[in-house]
KEKE-3310 file (N, C-alpha, C; in steps of 0.2 Angstrom, whole numbers, plus 5000, padded with zeros to 4 digits):
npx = (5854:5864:5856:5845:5850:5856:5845:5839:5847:5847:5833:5836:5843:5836:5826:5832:5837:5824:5818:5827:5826:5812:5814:5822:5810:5802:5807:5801:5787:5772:5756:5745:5736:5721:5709:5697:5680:5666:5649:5634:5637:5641:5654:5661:5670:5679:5687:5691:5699:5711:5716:5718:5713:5711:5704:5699:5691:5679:5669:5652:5645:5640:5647:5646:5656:5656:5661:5666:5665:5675:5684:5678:5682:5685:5696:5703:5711:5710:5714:5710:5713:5710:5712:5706:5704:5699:5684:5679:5669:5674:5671:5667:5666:5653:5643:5648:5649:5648:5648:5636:5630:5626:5639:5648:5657:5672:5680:5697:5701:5689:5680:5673:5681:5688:5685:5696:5692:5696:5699:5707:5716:5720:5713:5717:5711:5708:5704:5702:5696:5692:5688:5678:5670:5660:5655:5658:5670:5674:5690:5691:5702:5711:5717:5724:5723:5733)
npy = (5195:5201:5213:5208:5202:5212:5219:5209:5210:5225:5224:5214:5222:5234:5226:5220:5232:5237:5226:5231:5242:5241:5230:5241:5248:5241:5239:5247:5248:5259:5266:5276:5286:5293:5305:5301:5303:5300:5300:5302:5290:5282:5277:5277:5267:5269:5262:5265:5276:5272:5261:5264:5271:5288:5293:5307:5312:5308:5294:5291:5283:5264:5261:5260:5253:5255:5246:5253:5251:5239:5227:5214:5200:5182:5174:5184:5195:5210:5223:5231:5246:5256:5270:5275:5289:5290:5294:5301:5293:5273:5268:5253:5245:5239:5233:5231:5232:5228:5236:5241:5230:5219:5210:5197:5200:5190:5192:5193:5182:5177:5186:5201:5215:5228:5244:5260:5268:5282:5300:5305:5295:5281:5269:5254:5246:5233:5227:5211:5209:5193:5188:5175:5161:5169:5176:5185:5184:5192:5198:5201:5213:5222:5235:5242:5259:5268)
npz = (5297:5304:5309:5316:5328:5331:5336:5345:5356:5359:5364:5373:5382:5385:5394:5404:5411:5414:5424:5433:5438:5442:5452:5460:5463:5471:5485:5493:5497:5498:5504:5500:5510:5515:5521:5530:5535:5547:5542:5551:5559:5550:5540:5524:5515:5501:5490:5478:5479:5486:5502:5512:5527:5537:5552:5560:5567:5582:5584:5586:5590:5589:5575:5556:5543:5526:5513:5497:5478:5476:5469:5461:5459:5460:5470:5475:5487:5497:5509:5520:5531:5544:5553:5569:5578:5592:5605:5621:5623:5617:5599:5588:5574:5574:5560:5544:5529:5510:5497:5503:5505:5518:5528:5538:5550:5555:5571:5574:5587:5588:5595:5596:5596:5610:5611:5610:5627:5627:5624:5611:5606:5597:5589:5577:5566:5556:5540:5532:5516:5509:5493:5486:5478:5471:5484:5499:5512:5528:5536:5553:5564:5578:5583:5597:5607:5603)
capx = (5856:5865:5850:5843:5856:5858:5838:5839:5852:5843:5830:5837:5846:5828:5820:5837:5836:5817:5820:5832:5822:5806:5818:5822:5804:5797:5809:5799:5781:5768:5750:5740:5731:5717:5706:5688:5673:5658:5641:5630:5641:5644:5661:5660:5677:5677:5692:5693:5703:5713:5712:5721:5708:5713:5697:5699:5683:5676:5662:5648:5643:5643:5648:5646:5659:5655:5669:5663:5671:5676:5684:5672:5687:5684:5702:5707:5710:5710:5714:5708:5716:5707:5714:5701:5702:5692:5681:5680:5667:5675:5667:5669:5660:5648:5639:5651:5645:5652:5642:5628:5627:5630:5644:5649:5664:5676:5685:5704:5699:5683:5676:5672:5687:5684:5687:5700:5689:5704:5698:5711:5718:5718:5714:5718:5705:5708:5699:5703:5692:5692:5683:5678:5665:5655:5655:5663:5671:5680:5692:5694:5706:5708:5726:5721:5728:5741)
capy = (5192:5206:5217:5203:5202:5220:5223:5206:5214:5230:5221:5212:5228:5235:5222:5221:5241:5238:5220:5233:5247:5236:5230:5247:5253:5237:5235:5250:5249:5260:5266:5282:5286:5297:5307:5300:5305:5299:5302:5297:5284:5276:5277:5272:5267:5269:5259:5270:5283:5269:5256:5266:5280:5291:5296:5312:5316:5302:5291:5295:5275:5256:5260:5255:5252:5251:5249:5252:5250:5232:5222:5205:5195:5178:5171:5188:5198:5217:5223:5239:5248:5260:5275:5280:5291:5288:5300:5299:5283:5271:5262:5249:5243:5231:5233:5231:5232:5230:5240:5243:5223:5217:5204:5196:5203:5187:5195:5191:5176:5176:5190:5207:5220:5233:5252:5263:5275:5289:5306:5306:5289:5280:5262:5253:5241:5233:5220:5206:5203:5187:5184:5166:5156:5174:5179:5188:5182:5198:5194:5208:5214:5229:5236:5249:5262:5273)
capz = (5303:5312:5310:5322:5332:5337:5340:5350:5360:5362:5370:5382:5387:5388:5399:5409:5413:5418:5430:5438:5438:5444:5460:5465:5466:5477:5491:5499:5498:5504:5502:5499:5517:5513:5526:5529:5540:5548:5542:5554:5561:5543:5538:5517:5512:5493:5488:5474:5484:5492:5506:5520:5529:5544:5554:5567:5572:5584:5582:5592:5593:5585:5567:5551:5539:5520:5507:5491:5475:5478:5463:5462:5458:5462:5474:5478:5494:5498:5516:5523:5536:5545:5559:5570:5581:5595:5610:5628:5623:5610:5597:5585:5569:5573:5554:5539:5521:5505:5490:5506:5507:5525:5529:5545:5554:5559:5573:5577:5591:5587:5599:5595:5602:5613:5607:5618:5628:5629:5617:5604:5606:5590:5587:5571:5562:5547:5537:5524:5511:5502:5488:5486:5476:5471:5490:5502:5519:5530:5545:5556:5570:5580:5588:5602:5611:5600)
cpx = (5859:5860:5845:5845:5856:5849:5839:5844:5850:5838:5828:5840:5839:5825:5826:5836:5828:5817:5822:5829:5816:5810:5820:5813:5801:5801:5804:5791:5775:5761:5748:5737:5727:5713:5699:5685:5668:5653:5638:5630:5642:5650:5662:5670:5677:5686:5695:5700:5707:5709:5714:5717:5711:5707:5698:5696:5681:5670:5658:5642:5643:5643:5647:5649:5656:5659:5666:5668:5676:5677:5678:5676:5687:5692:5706:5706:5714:5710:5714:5711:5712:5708:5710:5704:5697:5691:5684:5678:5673:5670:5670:5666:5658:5644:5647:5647:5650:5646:5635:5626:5631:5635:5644:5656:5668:5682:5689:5701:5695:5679:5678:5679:5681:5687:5689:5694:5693:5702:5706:5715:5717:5720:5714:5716:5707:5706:5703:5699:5693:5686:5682:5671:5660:5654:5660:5666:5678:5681:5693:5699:5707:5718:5724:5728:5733:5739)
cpy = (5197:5211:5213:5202:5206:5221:5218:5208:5221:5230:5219:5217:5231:5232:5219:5227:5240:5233:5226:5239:5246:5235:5235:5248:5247:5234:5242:5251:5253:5263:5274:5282:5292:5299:5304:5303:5303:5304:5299:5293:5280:5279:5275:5275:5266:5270:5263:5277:5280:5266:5259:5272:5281:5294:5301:5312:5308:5299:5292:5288:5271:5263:5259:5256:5250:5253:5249:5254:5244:5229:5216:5200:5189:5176:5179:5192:5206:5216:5230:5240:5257:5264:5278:5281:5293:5295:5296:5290:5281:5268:5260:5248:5238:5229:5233:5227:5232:5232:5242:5235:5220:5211:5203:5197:5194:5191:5190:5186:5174:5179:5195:5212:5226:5239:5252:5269:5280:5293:5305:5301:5285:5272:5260:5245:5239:5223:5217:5205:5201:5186:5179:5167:5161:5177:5181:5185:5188:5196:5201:5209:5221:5226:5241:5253:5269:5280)
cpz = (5308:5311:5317:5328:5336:5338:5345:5357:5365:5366:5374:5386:5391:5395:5405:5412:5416:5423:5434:5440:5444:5453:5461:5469:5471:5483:5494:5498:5502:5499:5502:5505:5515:5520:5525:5537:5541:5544:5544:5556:5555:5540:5530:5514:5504:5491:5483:5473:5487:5498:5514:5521:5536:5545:5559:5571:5573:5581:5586:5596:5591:5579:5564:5547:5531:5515:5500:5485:5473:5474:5466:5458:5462:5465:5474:5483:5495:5506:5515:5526:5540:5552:5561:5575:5586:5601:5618:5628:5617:5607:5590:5578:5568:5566:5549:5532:5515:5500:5495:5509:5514:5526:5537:5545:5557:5560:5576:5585:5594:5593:5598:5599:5607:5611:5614:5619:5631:5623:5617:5602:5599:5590:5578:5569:5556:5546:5531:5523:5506:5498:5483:5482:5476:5480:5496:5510:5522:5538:5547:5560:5572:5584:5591:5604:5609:5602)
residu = (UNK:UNK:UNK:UNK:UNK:UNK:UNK:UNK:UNK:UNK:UNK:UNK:UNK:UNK:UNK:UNK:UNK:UNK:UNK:UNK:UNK:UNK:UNK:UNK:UNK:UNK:UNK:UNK:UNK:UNK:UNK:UNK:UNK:UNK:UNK:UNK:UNK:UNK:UNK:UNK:UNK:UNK:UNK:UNK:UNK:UNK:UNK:UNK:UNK:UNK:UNK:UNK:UNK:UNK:UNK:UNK:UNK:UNK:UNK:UNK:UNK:UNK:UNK:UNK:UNK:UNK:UNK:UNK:UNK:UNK:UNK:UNK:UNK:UNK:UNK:UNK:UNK:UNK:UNK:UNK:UNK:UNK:UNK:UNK:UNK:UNK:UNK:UNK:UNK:UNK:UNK:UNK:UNK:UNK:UNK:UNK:UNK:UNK:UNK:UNK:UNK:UNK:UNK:UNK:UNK:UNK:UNK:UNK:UNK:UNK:UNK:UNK:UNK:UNK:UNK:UNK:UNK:UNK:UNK:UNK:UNK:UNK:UNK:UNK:UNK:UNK:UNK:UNK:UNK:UNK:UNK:UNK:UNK:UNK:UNK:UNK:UNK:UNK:UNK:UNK:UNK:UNK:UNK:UNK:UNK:UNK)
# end
């Protein structure tokens, strides 16, 4: 009985020191921001690397965004985030793909944004995608100007 006693003791000492441990590390959450590049106006965000990408170098016209690597988790939700740095023109991505396959962009109030046309200005795009009943539905929104 106290050979029982003291492991159960040690135990909960254990799983008290990691609760406590646990609540340090999530009051401040953050992400991996990784560098991405056009090719050829396609942007392939490869979740694998992260969901945060900083873009320097402009686009040079519509877009295409394709995130590959994409759990296929049925009632879960990933959000992209995407820093582009934009040119004299802006632009946006009218095409997004997941694995190559195209989806429709629902944008934030239900009409397309407009890119900042200012070289170096940096607009911030990001996507939710839910994954529902085998397929995918991705809402977008756009923050200009930085």
């Amino acid at each position: 009985d106290a050979d029982v006693n003291a492991t159960a003791a040690i135990a909960q000492s254990k799983v008290a020191t990691l609760v406590a441990d646990l609540a340090l590390k999530t009051d401040i959450i953050s992400e991996l921001v990784t560098l991405n590049a056009f090719a050829a106006n396609v942007l392939t965000v490869d979740l694998s690397t992260g969901n945060v990408k900083q873009v320097t170098a402009a686009p040079t016209g519509a877009w295409t965004a394709n995130v590959t690597n994409a759990p296929t988790t049925d009632g879960k939700a990933i959000t992209v985030a995407l820093f582009v740095t934009q040119g004299a023109t802006g632009y946006i991505p009218t095409t997004f793909q997941i694995a190559g396959v195209g989806q429709t962009i629902l944008w934030s109030g239900g009409t397309a944004p407009t890119a900042t046309s200012t070289a170096g200005k940096v607009d911030i795009f990001s996507f939710t995608l839910l994954r529902m009943a085998g397929a995918w539905i991705v809402y977008g929104s756009m923050l200009a100007k930085f």
